[in-house]
LOPAFI-603063 format. One record per residue (C-alpha): residue number from 1; residue in three letters; x, y, z. Coordinates in Angstrom, 2 decimals, padded with zeros to 5 digits. Example, Ala and Ser with C-alpha at 12.3 -4.5 7.8 and 13.67 -1.06 7.14 Angstrom:
REM LOPAFI-603063
SITE    n  res     east    north       up
SITE    1  ALA   012.30  -004.50   007.80
SITE    2  SER   013.67  -001.06   007.14
//
This chain:
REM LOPAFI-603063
SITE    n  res     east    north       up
SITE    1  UNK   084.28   087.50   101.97
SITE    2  UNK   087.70   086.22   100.98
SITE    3  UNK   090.50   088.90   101.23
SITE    4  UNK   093.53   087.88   098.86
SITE    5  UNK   096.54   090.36   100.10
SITE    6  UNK   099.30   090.42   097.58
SITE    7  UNK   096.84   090.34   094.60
SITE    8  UNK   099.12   092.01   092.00
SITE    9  UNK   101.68   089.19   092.31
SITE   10  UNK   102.08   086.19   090.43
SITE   11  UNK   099.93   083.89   092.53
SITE   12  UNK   097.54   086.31   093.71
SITE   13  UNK   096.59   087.60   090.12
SITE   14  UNK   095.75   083.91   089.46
SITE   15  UNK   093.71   083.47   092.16
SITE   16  UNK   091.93   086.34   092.34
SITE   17  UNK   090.86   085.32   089.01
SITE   18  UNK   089.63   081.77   089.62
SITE   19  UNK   087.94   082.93   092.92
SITE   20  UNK   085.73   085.47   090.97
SITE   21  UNK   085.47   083.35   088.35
SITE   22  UNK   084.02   080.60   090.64
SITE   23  UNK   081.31   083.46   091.99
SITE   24  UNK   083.28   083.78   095.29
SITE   25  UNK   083.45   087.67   097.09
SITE   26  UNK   086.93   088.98   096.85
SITE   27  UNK   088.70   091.49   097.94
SITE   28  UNK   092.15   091.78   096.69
SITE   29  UNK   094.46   093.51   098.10
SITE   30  UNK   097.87   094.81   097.20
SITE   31  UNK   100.28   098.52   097.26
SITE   32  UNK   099.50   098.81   093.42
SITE   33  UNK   097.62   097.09   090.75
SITE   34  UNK   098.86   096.87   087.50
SITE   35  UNK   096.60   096.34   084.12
SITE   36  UNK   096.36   092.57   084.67
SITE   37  UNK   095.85   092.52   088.26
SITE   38  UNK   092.52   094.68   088.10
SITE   39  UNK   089.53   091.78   087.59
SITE   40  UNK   086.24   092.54   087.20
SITE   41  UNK   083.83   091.73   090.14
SITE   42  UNK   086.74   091.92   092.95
SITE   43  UNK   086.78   094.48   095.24
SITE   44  UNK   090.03   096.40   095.24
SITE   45  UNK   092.31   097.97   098.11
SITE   46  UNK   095.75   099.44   097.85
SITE   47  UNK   097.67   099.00   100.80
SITE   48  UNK   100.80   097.74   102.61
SITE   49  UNK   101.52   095.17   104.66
SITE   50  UNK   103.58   097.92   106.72
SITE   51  UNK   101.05   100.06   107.04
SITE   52  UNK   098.49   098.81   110.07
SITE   53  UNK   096.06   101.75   109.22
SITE   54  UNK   095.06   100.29   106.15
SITE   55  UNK   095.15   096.78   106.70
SITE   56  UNK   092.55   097.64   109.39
SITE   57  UNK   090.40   098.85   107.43
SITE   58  UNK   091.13   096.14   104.51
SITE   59  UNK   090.34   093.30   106.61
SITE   60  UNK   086.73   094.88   107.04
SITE   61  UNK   084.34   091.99   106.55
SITE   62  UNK   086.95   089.68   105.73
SITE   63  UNK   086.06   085.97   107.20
SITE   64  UNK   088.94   084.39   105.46
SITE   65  UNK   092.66   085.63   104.37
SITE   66  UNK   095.40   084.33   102.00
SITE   67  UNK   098.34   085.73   102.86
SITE   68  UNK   100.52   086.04   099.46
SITE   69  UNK   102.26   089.50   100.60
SITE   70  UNK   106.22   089.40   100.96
SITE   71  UNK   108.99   091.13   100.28
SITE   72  UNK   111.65   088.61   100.50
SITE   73  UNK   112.94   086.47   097.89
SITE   74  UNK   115.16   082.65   097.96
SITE   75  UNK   117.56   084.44   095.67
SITE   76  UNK   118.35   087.44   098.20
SITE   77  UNK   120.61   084.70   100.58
SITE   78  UNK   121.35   086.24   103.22
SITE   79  UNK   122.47   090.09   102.54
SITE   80  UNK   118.97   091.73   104.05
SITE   81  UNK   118.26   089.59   107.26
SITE   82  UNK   117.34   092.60   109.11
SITE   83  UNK   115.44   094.08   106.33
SITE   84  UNK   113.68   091.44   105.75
SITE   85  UNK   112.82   091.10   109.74
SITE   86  UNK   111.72   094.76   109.38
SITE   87  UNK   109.96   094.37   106.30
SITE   88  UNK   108.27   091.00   106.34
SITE   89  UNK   108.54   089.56   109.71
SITE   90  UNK   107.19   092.60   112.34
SITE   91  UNK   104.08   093.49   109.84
SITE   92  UNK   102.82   089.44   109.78
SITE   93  UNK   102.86   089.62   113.50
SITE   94  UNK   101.10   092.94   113.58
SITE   95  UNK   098.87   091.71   110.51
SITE   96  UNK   097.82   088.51   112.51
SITE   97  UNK   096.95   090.54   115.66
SITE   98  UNK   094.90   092.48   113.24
SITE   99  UNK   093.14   089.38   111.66
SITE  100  UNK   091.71   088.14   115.20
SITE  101  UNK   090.80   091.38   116.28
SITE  102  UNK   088.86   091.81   113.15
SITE  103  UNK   086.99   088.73   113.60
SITE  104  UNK   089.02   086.85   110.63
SITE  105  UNK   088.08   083.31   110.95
SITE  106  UNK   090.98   081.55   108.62
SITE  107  UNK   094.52   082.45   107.60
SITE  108  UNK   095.56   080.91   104.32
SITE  109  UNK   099.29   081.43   104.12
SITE  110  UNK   101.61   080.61   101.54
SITE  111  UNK   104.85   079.30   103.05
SITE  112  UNK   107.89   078.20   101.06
SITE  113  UNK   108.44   074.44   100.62
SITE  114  UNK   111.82   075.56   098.77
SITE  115  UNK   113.42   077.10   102.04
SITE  116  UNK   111.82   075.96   105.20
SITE  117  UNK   113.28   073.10   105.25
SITE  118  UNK   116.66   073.56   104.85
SITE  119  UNK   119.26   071.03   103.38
SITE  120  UNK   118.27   067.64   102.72
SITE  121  UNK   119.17   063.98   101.76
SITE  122  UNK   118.07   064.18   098.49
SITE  123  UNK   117.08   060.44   098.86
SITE  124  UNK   113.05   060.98   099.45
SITE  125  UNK   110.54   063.81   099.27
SITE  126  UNK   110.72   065.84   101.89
SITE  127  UNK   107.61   065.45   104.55
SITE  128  UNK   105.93   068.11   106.60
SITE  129  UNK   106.82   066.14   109.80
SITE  130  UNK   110.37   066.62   108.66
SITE  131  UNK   112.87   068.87   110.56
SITE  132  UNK   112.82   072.72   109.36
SITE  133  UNK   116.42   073.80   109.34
SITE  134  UNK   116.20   077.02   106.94
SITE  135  UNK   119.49   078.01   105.67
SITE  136  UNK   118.34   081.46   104.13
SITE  137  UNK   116.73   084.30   105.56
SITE  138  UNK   113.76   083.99   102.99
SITE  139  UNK   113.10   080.46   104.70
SITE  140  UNK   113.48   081.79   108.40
SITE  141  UNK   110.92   084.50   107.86
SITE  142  UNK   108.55   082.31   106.47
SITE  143  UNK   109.05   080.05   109.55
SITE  144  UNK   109.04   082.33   111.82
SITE  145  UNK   105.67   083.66   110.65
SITE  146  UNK   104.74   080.48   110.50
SITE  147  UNK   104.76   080.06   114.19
SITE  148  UNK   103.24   083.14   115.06
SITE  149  UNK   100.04   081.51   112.95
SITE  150  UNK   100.15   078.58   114.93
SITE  151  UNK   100.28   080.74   118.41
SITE  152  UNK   097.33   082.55   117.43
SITE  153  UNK   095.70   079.55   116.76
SITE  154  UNK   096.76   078.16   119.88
SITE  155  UNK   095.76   081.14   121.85
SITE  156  UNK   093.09   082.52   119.78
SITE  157  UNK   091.18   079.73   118.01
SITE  158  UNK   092.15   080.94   114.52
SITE  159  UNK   091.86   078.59   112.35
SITE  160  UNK   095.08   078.12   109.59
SITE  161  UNK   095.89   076.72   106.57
SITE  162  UNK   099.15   076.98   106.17
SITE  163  UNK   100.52   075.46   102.39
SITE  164  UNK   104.41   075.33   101.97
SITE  165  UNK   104.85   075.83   097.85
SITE  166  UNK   107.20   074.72   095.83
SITE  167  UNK   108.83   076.33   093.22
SITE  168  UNK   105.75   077.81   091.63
SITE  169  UNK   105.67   078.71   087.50
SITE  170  UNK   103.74   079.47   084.40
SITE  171  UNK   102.36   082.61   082.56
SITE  172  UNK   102.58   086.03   083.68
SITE  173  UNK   105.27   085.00   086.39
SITE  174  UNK   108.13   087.71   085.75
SITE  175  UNK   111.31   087.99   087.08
SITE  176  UNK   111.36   089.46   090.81
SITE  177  UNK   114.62   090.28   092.81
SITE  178  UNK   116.33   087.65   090.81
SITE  179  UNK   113.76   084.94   091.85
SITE  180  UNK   112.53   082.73   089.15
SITE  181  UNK   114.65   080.31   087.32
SITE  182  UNK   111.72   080.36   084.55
SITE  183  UNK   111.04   083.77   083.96
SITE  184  UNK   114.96   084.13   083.94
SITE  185  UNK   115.44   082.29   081.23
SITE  186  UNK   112.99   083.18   078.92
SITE  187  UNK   114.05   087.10   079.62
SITE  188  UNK   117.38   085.82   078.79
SITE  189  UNK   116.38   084.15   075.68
SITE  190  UNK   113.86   087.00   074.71
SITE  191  UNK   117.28   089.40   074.97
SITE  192  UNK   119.40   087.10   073.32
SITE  193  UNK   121.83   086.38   076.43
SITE  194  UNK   123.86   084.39   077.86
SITE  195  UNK   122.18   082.80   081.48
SITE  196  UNK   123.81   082.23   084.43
SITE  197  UNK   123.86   079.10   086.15
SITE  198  UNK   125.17   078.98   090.26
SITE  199  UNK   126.79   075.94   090.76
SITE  200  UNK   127.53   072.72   088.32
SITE  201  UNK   123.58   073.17   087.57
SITE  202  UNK   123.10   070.27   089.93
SITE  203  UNK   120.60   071.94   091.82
SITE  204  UNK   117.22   070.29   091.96
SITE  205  UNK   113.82   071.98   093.05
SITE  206  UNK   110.36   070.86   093.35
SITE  207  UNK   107.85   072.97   089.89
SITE  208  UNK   104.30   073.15   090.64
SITE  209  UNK   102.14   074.38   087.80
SITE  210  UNK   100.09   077.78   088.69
SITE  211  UNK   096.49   076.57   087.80
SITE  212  UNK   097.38   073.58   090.34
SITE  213  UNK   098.92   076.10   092.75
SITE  214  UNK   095.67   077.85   092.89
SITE  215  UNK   093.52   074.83   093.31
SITE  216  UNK   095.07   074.39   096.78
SITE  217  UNK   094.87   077.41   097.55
SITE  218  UNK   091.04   077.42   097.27
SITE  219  UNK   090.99   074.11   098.53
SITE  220  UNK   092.44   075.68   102.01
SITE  221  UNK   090.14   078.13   101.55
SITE  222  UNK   086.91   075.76   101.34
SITE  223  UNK   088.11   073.69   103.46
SITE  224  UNK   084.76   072.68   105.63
SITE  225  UNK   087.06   071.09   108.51
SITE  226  UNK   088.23   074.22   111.32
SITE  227  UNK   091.01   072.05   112.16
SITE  228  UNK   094.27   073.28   111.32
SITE  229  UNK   096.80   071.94   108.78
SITE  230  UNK   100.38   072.40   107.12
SITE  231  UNK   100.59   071.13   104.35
SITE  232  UNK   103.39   070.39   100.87
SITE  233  UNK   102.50   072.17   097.53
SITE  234  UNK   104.28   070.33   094.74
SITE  235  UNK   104.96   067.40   091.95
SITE  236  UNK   106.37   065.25   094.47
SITE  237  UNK   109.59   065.50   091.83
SITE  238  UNK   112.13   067.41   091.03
SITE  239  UNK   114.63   068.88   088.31
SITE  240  UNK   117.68   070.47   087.83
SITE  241  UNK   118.80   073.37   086.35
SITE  242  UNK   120.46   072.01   084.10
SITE  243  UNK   117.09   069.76   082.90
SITE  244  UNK   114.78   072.46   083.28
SITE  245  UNK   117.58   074.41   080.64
SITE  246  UNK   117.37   071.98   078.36
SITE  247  UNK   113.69   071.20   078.55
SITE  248  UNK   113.34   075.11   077.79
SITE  249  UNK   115.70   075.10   074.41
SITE  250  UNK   113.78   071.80   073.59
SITE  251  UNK   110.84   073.29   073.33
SITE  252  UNK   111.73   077.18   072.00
SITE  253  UNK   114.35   075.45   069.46
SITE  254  UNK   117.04   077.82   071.41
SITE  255  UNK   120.34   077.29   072.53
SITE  256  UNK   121.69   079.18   075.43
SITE  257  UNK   125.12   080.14   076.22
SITE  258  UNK   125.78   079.22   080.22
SITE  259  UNK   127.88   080.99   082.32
SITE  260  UNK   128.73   079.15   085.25
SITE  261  UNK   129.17   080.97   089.04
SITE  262  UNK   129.94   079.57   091.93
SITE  263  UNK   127.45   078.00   094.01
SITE  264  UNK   125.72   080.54   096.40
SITE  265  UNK   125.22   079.12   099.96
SITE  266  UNK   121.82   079.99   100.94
SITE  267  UNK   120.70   077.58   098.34
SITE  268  UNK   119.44   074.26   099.06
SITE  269  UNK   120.95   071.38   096.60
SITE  270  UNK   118.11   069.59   096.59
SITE  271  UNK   114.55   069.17   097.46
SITE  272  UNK   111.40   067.31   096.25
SITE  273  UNK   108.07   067.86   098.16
SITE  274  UNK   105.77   064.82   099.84
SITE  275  UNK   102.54   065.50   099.02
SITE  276  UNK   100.48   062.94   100.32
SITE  277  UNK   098.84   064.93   103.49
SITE  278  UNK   097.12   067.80   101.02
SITE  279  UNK   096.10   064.47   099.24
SITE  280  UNK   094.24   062.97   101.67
SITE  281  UNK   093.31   066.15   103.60
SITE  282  UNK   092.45   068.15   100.69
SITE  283  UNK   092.13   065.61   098.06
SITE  284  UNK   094.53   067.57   096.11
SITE  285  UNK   096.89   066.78   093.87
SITE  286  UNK   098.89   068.39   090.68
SITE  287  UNK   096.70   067.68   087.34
SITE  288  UNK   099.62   069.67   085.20
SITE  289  UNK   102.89   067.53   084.67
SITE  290  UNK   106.31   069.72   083.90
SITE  291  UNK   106.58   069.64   080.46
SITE  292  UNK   103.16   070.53   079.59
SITE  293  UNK   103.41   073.27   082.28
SITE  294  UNK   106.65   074.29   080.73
SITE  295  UNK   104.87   074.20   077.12
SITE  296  UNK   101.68   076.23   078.57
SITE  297  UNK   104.00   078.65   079.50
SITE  298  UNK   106.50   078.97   076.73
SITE  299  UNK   103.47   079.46   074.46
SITE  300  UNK   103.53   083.42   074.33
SITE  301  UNK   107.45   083.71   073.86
SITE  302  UNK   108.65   084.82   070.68
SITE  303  UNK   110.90   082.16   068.96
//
């Protein structure tokens, strides 16, 4: 049994989908479940992360978790470090005692290529053996969990998957503590505003398309191998702001009206993801290039 915690969210509604789809027994697990969230053949649980009562009971049976739940957002900088220690950090660790007492034989948990790392030169992609200097709480959370996994699996012999993802995007995604350049701008075009850009719109992140998204995430999750991995989710390119604008009113025929901010600090300038590990440990690698990603998911929006 696979349990997929932090089902109703953008990732985890995806891959509860394929999983089932692919004859696999899920249980997906999440605090609510919305319309699109509710697929046939999974086996549902409401329940927080905060709330070790009912993640005992949710990881009944479970021989394999992906860990999708979070509270914390990129966009939130730096204004709710201790919230986010209360809220995201201190349930993982209680979560992962959880997992080995239940017998939970994997941990599949989705890390953030985007913030771990910190700053960078700009000059390559950015490796997993590279230094992790996080600049944002979001990214220090995620690290910090991060090496409570690999102390488990230390001490405990469970085995982890642990996938660092890019800037993940495509239908369905919706905006979320203002994360999501994407789903910001087509809210702002669907309104008829004017977007805001941080910065000279310099900033360049790393897009992964959903569907490929979710075929490393089974991937990790098939894995035959017990031995333990971390591993880059992305194109191995990046884009701007400013280029992902443009590619947006390129496609919808739009043209937006930019207000420009100043740059926020917790943001990392630039990053592109190396993604030859999950290559040749997964054989993995994105099948969905940015424009047609951009296209797939641009399809629904009313011109």
């Amino acid at each position: 049994m696979i349990g997929v915690f932090g089902a109703n969210g953008f990732m985890g509604k995806h891959l509860t989908r394929h999983l089932v789809g692919h004859g696999m027994d899920v249980t997906a697990v999440a605090r609510d479940f919305d319309a699109t969230a509710r697929v046939s053949g999974a086996r549902l649980f409401r329940g927080d992360l905060r709330d070790a009562s009912a993640m005992g009971v949710a990881l009944s049976g479970i021989e394999t978790v992906v860990q999708l739940m979070g509270t914390s957002t990129p966009a939130q900088g730096n204004a709710r470090t201790t919230k986010h220690i209360h809220d995201d950090v201190i349930p993982h660790v209680d979560f992962l005692n959880q997992c080995v007492e239940a017998g939970v034989k994997r941990v599949v948990f989705a890390s953030s290529g985007g913030t771990v790392y910190g700053p960078t030169s700009g000059v390559r992609p950015t490796s997993e053996s590279d230094t992790t200097d996080p600049i944002s709480s979001h990214g220090v959370t995620k690290l910090t969990v991060e090496h409570f996994i690999k102390l488990h699996g230390h001490l405990d012999g469970l085995e982890y998957v642990i996938l660092r993802i890019g800037n993940p995007y495509g239908p369905g995604q919706v905006l979320r503590n203002g994360q999501g350049l994407i789903p910001a701008l087509i809210d702002r075009h669907r309104a008829g505003l004017p977007i805001t850009v941080y910065g000279d719109g310099s900033t360049a992140r790393d897009y992964v398309y959903i569907d490929d998204v979710v075929r490393a995430l089974r991937a990790a999750v098939e894995r035959p191998s017990p031995r333990s991995l971390v591993l880059n989710v992305g194109s191995g390119t990046r884009h701007t702001v400013l280029e992902v604008v443009r590619s947006i009113e390129s496609i919808l025929g739009a043209r937006f009206v930019i207000d420009f901010m100043p740059a926020r600090k917790a943001d990392v300038s630039s990053i592109a993801l190396d993604i030859s590990r999950i290559s040749a440990e997964l054989g993995w690698k994105p099948e969905v290039d940015f424009e047609e990603g951009l296209r797939r998911t641009l399809a629904t929006v009313s011109q």
